[in-house]
Jmol script that loads the backbone (N, CA, C; Angstrom):
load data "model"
ATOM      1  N   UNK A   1      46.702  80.802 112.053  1.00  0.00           N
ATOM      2  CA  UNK A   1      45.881  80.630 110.876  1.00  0.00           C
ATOM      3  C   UNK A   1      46.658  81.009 109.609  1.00  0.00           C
ATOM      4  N   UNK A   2      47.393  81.837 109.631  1.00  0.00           N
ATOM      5  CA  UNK A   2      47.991  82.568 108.290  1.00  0.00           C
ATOM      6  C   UNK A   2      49.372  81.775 108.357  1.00  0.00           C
ATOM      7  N   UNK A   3      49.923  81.390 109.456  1.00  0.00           N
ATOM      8  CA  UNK A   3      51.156  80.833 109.114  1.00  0.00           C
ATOM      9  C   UNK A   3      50.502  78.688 108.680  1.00  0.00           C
ATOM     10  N   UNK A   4      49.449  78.667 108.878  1.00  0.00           N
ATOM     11  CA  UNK A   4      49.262  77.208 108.147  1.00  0.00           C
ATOM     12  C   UNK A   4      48.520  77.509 106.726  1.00  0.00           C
ATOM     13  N   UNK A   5      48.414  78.618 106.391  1.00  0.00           N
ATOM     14  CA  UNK A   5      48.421  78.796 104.868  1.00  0.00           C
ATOM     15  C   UNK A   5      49.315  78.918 104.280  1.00  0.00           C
ATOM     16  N   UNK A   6      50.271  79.451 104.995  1.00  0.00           N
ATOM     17  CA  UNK A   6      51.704  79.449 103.549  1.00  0.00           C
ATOM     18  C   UNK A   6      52.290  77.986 103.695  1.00  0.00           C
ATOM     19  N   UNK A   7      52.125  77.686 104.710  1.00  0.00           N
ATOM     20  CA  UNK A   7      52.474  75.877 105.111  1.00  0.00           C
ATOM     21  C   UNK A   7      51.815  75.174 103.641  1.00  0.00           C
ATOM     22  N   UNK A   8      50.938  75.615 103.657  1.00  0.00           N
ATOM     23  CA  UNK A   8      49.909  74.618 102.482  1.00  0.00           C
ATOM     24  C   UNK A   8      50.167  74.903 101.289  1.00  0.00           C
ATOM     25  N   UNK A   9      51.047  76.638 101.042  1.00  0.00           N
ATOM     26  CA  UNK A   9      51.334  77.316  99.829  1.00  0.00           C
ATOM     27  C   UNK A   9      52.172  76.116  99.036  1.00  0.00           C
ATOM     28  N   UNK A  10      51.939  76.093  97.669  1.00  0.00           N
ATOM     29  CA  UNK A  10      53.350  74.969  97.076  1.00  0.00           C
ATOM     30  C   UNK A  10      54.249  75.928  96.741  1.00  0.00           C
ATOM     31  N   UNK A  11      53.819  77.789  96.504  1.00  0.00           N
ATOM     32  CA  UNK A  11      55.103  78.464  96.390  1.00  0.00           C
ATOM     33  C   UNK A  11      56.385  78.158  97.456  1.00  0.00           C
ATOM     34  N   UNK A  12      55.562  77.856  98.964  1.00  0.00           N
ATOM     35  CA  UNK A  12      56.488  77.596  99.836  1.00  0.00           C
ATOM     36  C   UNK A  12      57.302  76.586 100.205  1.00  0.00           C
ATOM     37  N   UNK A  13      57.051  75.461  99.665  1.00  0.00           N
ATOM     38  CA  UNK A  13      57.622  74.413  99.095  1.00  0.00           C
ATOM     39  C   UNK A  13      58.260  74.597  97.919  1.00  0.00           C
ATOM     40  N   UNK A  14      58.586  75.002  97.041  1.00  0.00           N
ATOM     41  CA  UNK A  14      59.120  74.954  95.850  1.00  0.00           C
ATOM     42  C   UNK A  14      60.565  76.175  96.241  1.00  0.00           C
ATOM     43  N   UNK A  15      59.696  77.534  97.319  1.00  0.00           N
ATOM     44  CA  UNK A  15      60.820  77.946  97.289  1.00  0.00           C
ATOM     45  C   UNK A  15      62.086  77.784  98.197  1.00  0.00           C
ATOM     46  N   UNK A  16      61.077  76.559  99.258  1.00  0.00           N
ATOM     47  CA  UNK A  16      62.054  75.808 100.429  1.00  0.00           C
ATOM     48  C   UNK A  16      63.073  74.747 100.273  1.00  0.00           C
ATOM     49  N   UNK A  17      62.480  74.084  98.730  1.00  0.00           N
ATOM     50  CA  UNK A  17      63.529  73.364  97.964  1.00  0.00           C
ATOM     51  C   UNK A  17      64.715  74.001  97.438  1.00  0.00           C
ATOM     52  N   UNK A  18      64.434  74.797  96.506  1.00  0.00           N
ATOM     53  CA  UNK A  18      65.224  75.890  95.495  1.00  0.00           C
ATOM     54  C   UNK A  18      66.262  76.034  96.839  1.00  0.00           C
ATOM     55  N   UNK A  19      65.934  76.882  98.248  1.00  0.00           N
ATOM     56  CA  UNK A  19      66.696  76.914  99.030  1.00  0.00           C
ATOM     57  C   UNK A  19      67.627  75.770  99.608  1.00  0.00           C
ATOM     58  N   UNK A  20      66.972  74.874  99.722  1.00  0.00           N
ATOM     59  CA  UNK A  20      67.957  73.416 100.057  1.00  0.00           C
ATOM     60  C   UNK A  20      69.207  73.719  98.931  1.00  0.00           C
ATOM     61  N   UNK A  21      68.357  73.181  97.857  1.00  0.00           N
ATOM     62  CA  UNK A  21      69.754  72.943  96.710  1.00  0.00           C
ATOM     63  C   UNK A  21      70.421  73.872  96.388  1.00  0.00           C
ATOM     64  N   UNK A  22      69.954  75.082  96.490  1.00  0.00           N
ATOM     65  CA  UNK A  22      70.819  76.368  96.829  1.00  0.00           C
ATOM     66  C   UNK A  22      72.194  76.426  98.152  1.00  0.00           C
ATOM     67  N   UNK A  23      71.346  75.591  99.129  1.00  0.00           N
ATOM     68  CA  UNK A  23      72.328  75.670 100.792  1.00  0.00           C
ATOM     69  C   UNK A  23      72.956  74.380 100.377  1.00  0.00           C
ATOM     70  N   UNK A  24      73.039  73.572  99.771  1.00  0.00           N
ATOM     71  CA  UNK A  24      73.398  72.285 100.201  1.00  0.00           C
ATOM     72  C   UNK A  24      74.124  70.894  98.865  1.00  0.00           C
ATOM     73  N   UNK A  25      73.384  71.468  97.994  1.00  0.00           N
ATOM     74  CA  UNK A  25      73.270  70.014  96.943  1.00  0.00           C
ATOM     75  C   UNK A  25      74.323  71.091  95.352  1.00  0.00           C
ATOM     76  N   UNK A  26      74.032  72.253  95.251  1.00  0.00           N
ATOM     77  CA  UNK A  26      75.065  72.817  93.921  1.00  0.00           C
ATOM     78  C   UNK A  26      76.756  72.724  94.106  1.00  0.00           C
ATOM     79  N   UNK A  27      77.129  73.192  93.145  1.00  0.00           N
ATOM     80  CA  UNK A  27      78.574  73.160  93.057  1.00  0.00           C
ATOM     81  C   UNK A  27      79.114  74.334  93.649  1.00  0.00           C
ATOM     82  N   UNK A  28      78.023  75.371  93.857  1.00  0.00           N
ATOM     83  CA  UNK A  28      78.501  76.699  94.207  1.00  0.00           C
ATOM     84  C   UNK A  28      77.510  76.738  95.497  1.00  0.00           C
ATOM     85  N   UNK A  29      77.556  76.065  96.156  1.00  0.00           N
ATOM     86  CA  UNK A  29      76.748  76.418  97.490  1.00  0.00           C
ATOM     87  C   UNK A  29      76.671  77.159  97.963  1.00  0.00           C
ATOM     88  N   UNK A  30      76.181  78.218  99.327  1.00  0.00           N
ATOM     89  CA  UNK A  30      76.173  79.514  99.957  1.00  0.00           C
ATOM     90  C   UNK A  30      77.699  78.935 100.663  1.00  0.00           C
ATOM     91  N   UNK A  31      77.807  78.092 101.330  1.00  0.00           N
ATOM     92  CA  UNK A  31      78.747  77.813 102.122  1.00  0.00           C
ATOM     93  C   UNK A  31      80.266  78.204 100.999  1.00  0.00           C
ATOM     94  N   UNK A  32      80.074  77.639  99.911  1.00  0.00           N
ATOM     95  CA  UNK A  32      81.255  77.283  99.250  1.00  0.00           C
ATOM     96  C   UNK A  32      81.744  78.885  98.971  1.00  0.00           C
ATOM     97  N   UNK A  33      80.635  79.829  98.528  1.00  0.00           N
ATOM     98  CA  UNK A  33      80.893  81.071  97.818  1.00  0.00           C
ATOM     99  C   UNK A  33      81.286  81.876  99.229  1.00  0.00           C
ATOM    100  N   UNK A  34      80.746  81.632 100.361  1.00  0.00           N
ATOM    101  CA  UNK A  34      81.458  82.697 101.607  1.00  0.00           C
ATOM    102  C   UNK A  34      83.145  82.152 101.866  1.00  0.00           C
ATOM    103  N   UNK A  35      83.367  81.103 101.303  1.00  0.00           N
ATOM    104  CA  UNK A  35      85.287  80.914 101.822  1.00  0.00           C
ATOM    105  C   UNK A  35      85.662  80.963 100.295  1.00  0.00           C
ATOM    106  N   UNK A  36      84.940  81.293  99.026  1.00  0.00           N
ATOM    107  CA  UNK A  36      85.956  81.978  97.762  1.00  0.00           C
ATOM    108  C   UNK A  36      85.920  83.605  98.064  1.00  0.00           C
ATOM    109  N   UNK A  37      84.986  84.424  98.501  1.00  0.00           N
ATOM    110  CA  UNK A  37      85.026  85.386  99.275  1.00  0.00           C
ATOM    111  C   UNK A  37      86.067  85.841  99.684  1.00  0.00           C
ATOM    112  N   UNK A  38      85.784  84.798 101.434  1.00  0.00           N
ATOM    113  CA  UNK A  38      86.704  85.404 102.019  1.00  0.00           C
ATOM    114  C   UNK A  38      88.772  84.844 101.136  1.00  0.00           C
ATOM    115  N   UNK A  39      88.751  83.347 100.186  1.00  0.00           N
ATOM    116  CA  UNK A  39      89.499  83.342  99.972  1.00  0.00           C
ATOM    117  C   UNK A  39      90.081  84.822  98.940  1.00  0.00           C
ATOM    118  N   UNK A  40      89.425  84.995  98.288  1.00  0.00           N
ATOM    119  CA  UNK A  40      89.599  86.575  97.523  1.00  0.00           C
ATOM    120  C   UNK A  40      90.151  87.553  98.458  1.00  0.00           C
ATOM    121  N   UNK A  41      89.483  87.906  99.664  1.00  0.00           N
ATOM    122  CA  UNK A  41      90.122  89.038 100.124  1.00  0.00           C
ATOM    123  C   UNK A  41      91.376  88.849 100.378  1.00  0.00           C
ATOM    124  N   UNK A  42      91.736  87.018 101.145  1.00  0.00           N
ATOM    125  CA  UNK A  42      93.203  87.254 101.694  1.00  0.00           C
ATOM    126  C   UNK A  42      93.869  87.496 100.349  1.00  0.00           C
ATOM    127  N   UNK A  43      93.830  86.948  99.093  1.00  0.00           N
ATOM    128  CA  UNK A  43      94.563  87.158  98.348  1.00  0.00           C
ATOM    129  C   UNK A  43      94.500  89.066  97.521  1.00  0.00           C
ATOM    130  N   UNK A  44      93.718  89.312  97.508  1.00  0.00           N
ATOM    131  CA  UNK A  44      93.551  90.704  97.568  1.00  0.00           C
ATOM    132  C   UNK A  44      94.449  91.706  98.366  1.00  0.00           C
ATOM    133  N   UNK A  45      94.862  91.080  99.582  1.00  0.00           N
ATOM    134  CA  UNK A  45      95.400  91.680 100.572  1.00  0.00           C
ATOM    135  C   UNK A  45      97.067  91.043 100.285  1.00  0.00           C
ATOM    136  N   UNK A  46      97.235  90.136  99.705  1.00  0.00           N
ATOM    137  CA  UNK A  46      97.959  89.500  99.065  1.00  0.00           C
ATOM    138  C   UNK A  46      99.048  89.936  98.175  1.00  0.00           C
ATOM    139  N   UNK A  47      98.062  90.385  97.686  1.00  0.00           N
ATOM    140  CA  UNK A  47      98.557  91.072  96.232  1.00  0.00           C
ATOM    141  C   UNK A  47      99.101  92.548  96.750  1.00  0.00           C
ATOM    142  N   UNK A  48      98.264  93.280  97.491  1.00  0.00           N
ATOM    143  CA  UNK A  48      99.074  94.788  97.839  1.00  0.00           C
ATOM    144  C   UNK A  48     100.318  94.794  98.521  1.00  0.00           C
ATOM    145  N   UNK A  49     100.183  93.538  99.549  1.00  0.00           N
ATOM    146  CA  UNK A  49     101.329  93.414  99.924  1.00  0.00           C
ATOM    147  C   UNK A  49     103.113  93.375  98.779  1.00  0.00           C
ATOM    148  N   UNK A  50     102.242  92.313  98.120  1.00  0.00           N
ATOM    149  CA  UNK A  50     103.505  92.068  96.952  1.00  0.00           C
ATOM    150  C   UNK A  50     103.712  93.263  96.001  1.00  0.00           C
ATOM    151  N   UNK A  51     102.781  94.199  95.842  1.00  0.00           N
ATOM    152  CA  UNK A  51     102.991  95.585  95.571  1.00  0.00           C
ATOM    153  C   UNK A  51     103.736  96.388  96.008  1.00  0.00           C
ATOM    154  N   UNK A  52     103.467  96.291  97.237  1.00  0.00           N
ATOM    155  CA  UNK A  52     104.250  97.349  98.556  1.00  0.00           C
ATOM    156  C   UNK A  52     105.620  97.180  97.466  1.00  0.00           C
ATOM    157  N   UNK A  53     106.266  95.383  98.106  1.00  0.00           N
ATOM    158  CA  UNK A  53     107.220  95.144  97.897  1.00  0.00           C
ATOM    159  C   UNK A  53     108.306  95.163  96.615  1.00  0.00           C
ATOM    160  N   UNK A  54     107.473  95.267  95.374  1.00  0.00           N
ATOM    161  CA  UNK A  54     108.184  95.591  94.666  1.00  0.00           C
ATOM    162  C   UNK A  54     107.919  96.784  94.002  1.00  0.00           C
ATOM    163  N   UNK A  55     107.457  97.336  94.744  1.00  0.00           N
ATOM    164  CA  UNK A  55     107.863  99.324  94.649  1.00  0.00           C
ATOM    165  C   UNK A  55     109.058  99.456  95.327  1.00  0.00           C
ATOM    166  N   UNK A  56     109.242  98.750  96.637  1.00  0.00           N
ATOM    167  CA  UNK A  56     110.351  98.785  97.406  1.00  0.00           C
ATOM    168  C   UNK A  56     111.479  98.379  96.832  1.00  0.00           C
ATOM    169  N   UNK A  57     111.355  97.335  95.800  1.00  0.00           N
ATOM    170  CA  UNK A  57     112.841  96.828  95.049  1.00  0.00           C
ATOM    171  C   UNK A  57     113.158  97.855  94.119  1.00  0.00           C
ATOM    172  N   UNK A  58     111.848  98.352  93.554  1.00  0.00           N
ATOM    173  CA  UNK A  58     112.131  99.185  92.289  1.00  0.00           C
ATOM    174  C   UNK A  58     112.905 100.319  92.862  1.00  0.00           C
ATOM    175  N   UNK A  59     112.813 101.099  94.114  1.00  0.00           N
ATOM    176  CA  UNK A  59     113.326 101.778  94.604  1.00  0.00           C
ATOM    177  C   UNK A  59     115.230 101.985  95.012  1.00  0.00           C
ATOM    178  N   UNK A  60     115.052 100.635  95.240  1.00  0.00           N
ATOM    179  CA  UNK A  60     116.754 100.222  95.679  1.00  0.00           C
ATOM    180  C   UNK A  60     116.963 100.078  94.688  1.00  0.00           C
ATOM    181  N   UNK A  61     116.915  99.117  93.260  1.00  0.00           N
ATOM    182  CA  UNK A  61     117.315  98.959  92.091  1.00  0.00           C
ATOM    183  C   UNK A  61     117.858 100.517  91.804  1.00  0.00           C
ATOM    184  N   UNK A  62     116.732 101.602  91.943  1.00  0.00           N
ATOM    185  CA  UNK A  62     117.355 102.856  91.433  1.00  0.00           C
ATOM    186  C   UNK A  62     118.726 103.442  91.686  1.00  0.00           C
ATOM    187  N   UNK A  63     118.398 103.122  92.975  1.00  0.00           N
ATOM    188  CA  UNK A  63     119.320 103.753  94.187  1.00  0.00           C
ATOM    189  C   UNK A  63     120.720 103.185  93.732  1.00  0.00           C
ATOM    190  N   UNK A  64     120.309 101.801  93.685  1.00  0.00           N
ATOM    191  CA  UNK A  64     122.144 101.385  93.320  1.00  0.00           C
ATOM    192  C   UNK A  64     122.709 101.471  91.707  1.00  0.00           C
ATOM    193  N   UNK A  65     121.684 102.034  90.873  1.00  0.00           N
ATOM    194  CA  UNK A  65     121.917 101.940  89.661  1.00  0.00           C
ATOM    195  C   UNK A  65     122.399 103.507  89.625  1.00  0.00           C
ATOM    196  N   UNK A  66     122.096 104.354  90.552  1.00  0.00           N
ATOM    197  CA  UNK A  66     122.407 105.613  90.328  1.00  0.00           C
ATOM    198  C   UNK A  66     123.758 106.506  91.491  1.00  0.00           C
ATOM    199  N   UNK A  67     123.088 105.349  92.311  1.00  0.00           N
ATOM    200  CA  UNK A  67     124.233 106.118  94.000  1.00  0.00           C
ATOM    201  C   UNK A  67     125.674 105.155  93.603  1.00  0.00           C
ATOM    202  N   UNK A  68     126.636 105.657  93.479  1.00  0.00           N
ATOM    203  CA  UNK A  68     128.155 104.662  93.280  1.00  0.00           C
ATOM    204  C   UNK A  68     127.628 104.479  95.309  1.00  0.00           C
ATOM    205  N   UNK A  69     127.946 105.182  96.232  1.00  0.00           N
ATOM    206  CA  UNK A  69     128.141 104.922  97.559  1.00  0.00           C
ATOM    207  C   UNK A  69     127.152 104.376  97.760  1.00  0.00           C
ATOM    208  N   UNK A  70     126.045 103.939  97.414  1.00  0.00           N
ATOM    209  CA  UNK A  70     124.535 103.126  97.858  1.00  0.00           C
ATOM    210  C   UNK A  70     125.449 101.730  97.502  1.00  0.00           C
ATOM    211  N   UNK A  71     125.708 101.209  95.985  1.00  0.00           N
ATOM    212  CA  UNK A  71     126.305 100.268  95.397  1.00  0.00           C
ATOM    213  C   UNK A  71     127.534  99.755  95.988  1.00  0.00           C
ATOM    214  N   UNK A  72     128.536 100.723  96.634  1.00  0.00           N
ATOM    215  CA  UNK A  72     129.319 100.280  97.544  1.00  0.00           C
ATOM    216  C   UNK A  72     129.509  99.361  98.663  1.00  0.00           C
ATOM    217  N   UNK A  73     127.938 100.381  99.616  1.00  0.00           N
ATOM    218  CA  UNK A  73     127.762  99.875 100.516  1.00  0.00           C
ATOM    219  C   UNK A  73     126.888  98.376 100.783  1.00  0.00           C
ATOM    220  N   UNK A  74     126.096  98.103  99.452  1.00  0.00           N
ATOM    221  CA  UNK A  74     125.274  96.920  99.133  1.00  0.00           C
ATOM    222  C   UNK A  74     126.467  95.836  99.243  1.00  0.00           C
ATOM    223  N   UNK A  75     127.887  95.872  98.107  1.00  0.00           N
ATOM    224  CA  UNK A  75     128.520  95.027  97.756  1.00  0.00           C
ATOM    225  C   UNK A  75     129.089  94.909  98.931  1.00  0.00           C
ATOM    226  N   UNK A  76     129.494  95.565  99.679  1.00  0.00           N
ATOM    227  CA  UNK A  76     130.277  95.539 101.422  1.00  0.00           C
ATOM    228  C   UNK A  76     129.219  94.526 102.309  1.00  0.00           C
ATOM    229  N   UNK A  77     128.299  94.576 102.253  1.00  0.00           N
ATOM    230  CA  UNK A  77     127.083  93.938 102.737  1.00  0.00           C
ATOM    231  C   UNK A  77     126.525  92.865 102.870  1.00  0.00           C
ATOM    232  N   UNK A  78     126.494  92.307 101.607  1.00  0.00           N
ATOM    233  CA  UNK A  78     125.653  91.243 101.346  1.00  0.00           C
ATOM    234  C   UNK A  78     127.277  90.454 100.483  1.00  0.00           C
ATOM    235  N   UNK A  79     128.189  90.875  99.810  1.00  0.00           N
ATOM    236  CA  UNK A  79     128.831  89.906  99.208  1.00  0.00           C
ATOM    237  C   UNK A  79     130.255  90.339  99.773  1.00  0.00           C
ATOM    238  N   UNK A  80     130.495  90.919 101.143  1.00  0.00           N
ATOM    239  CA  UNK A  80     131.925  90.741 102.018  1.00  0.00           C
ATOM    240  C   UNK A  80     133.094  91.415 101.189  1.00  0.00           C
ATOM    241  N   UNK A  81     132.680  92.530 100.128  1.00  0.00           N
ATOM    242  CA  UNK A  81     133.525  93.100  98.992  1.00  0.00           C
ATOM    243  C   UNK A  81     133.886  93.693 100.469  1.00  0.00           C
ATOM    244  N   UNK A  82     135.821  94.157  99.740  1.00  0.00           N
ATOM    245  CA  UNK A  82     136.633  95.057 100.728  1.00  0.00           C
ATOM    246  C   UNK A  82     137.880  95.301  99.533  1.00  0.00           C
ATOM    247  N   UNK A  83     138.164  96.746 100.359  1.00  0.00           N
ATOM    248  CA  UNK A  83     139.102  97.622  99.619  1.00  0.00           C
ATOM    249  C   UNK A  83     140.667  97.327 100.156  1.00  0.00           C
ATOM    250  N   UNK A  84     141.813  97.356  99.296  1.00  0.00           N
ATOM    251  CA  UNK A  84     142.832  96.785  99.459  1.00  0.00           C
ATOM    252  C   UNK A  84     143.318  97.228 100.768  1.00  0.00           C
ATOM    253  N   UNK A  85     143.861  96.112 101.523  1.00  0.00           N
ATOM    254  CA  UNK A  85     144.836  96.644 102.753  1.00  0.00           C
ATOM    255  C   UNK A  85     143.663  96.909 103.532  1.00  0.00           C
ATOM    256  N   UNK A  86     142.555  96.379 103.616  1.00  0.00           N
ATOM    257  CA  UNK A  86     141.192  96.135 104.502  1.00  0.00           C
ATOM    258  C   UNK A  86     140.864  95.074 104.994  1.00  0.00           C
ATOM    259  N   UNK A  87     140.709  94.931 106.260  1.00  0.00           N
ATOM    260  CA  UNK A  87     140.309  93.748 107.177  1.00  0.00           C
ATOM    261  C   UNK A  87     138.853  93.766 107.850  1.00  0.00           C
ATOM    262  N   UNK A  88     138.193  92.464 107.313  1.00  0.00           N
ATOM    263  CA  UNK A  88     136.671  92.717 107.610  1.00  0.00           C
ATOM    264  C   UNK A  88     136.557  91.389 108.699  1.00  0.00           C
ATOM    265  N   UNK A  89     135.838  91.785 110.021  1.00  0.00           N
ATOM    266  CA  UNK A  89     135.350  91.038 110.462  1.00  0.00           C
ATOM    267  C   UNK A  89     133.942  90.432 110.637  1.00  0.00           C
ATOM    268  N   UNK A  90     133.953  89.501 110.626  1.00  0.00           N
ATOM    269  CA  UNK A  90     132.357  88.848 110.034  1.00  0.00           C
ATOM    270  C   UNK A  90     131.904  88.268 111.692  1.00  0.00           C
ATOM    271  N   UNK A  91     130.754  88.850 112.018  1.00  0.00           N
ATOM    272  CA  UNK A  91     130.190  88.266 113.056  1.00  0.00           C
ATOM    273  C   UNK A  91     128.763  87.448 112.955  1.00  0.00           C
ATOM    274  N   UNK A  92     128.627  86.640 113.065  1.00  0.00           N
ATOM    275  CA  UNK A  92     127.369  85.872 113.137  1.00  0.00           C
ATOM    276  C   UNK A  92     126.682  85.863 114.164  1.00  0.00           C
TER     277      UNK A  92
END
end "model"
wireframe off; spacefill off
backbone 0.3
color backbone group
């Protein structure tokens, strides 16, 4: 009895529409706003990551701007620098 009165309600119609075009027919749908969401968090998570990482550069930047033997060992490293009458072998 009470559930074929709100059947008959037009609040319940009006607010079963509002819900359609809410679920289904806007530009910002329920569907659309749960994957900008979740797209936000990955990038959220995103972003700390790329934080981490350049705390981590800022760190080495120091290091070789201040350690001569940090700077040594970078240029030995990455660009095959060697000291006279030194033989480096390169393994891949």
């Amino acid at each position: 009895m009470n559930f074929i009165k709100v059947i008959k309600n037009k609040y319940f119609y009006s607010s079963l529409i509002l819900f359609l075009i809410l679920l289904v027919f806007e530009d910002t749908t329920l569907f659309k706003l749960y994957d900008m969401k979740k797209e936000l968090h990955y990038i959220e998570d995103q972003n700390e990551l790329k934080s981490l990482e350049i705390n981590q550069v800022k760190e080495k930047t120091l290091q070789l701007t201040t350690n001569k033997e940090a700077l040594e060992k970078f240029a030995r490293e990455h660009y095959l620098m060697k000291k006279k009458d030194e033989v480096i072998y390169v393994f891949d």
